[in-house]
C-alpha positions as CSV (number, residue, x, y, z in Angstrom):
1,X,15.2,64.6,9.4
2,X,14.3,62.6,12.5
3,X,11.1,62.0,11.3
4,X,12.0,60.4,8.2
5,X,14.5,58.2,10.1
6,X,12.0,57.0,11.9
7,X,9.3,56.3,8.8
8,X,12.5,54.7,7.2
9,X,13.2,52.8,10.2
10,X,9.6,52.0,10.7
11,X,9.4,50.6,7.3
12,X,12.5,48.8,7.5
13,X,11.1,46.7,10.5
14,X,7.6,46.2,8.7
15,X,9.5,44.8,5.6
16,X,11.5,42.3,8.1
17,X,8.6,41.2,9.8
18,X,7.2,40.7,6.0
19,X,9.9,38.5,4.8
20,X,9.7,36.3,8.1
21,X,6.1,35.8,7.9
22,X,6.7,34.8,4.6
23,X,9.4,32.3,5.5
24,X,7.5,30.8,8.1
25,X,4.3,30.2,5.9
26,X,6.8,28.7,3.3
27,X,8.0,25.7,5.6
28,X,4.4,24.8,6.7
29,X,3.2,24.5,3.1
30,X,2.4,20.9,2.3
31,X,5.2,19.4,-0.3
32,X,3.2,18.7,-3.3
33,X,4.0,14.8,-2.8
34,X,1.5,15.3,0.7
35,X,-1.2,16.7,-1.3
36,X,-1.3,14.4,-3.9
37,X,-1.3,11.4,-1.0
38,X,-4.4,13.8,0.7
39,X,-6.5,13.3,-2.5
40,X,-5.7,9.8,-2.9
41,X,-7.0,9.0,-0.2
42,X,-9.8,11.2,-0.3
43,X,-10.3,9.5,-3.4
44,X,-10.4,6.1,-2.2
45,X,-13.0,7.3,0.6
46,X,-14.8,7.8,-2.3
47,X,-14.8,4.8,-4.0
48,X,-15.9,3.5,-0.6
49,X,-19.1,5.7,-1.1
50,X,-18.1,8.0,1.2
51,X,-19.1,11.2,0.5
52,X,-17.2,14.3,1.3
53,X,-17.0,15.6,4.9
54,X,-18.5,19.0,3.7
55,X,-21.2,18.0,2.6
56,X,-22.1,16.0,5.9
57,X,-19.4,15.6,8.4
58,X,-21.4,13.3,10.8
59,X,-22.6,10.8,7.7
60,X,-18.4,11.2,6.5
61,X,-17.2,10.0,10.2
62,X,-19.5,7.3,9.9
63,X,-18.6,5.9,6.8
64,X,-15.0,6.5,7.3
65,X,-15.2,4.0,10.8
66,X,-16.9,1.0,8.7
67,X,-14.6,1.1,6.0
68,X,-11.5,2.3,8.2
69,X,-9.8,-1.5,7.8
70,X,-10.4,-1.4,4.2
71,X,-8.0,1.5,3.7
72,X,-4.6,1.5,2.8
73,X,-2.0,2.0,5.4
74,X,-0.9,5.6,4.3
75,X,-4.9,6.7,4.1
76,X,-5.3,5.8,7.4
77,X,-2.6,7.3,9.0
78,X,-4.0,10.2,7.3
79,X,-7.4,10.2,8.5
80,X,-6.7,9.0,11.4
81,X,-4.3,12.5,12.1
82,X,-7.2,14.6,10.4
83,X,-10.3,12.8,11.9
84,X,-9.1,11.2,14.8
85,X,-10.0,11.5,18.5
86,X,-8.3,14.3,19.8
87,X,-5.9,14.3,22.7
């Protein structure tokens, strides 16, 4: 009997530490209004001519600091957060 307590109990605190993990992944998800604003402006980096960061990150950062002015607002807010200098 005390063994299955203690499976039960074990599984009990595995299934809690489940549901929290999912919880917490939940409120860090972007809102689907943020990724739609994301490829925007990854779109309008485009239409700039610059290509995309993956394909060569150094070339993208270039790019992205002669055309940073030409950007809307919102996009550069956003790259500024995602390609900024770092604190």
């Amino acid at each position: 009997m005390k063994k299955f307590l203690i499976v039960l109990s074990l599984f009990a605190a595995l299934s809690a530490m489940a549901e929290i993990d999912q919880a917490t992944m939940k409120s860090t998800e972007p809102k689907a209004g943020e990724v739609d604003a994301a490829r925007a402006c990854f779109q309008e980096l485009e239409t700039f001519g610059c290509r995309h960061p993956r394909e060569d990150l150094e070339q993208f950062k270039s790019c992205m600091e002669n055309i940073y002015s030409s950007l809307t607002p919102a996009c550069q807010s956003r790259i500024g957060e995602l390609y900024g200098k770092k604190k």
